[in-house]
N, C-alpha and C positions, 0 to 999 in steps of 0.2 A: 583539491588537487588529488587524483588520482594514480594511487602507484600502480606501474605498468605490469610485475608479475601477479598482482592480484584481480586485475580488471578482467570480467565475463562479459559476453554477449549478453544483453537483453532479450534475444531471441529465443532460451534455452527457460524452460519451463521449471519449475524449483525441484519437480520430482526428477528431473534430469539432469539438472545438478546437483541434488544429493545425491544420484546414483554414482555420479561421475567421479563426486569425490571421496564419496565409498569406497568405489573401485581404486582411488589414488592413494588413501591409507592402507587397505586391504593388501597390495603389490610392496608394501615397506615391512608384509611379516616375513619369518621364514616360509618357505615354500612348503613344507606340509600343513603348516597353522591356516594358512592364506588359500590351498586348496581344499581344505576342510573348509572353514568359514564361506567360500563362494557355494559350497555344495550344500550347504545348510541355507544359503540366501535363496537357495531355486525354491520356486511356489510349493511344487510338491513336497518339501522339506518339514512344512510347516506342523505336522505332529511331532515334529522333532526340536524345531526350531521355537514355539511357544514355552515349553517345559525349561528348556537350555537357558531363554530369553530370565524368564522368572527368575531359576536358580541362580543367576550371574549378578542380576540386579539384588537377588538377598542375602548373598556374598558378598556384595558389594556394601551393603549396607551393614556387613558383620565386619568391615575392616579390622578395625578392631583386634580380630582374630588371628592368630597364627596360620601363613598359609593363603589366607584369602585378603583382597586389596581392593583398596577403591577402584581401580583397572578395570575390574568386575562392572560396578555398576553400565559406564555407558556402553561397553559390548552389549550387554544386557538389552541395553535401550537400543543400539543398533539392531539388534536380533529383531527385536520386535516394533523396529523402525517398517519393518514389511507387508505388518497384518495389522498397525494399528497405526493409527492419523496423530492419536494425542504425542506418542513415540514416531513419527514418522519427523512432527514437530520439531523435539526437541532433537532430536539427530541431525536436521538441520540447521538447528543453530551449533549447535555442538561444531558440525563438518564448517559452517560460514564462521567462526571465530577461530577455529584454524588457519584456513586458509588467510582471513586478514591478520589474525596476533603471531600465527606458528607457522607459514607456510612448509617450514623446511620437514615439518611431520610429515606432511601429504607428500613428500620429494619435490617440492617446487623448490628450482635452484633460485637465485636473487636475481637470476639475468632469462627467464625464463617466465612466460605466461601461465596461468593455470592449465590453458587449451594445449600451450606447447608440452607440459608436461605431461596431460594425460593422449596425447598423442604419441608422446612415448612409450610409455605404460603399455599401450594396443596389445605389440604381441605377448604379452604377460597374461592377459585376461583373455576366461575362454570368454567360446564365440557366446555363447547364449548371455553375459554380461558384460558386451561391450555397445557402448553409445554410440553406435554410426551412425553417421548422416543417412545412409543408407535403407537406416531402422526408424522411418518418422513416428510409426504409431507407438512404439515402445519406449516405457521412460519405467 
């Protein structure tokens, strides 16, 4: 049986639904966090975005520590969900166990589809990180 706000097209490639739902947690921060964090996602970011990626994930691993929290870690992995396949990975399971255990992180309401929600979302996300139909070659 499948639940209706969790259900994807089959048609959507996996790197295009992690991006998608990237964009769908990304739009739940404050709006300076969330336009920082998209600015560091662009490709030419990535001298910036590899070092950040590290330090978050060994923060992450210093919970432990005053100040710094597990939270750390899978940003960490997100960050370098960009440049690397093994983190590209686990960010999609990470993003695919949200959506089916937590939807309501990603803003998917109970009465609402994944696609209806990131249809939402649209005018929130600039133009160079949004998933149109429009954009077939880009994922």
């Amino acid at each position: 049986m499948t639940d209706r706000r969790n259900s994807t097209p089959t048609t959507l490639s996996a790197e295009h639904l992690r991006q998608r739902r990237m964009a769908l947690l990304l739009v739940r921060l404050p709006e300076k966090t969330r336009g920082w964090l998209f600015w560091l996602r662009e490709p030419r970011q990535k001298w910036l975005r590899l070092p950040t990626g590290v330090g978050l994930i060994a923060g992450g691993l210093f919970s432990f520590l005053p100040v710094l929290g597990l939270w750390m870690l899978p940003l960490g992995i997100a960050l370098l969900a960009e440049d690397f396949s093994l983190c590209r990975t686990a960010s999609a399971h990470m993003l695919g166990w949200m959506t089916r255990r937590k939807p309501h992180w990603l803003g998917i309401a109970e009465d609402e589809t994944e696609a209806d929600a990131y249809h939402r979302i649209l005018p929130l996300l600039p133009p160079q990180h949004r998933m149109d139909a429009a954009q077939p070659g880009h994922s």
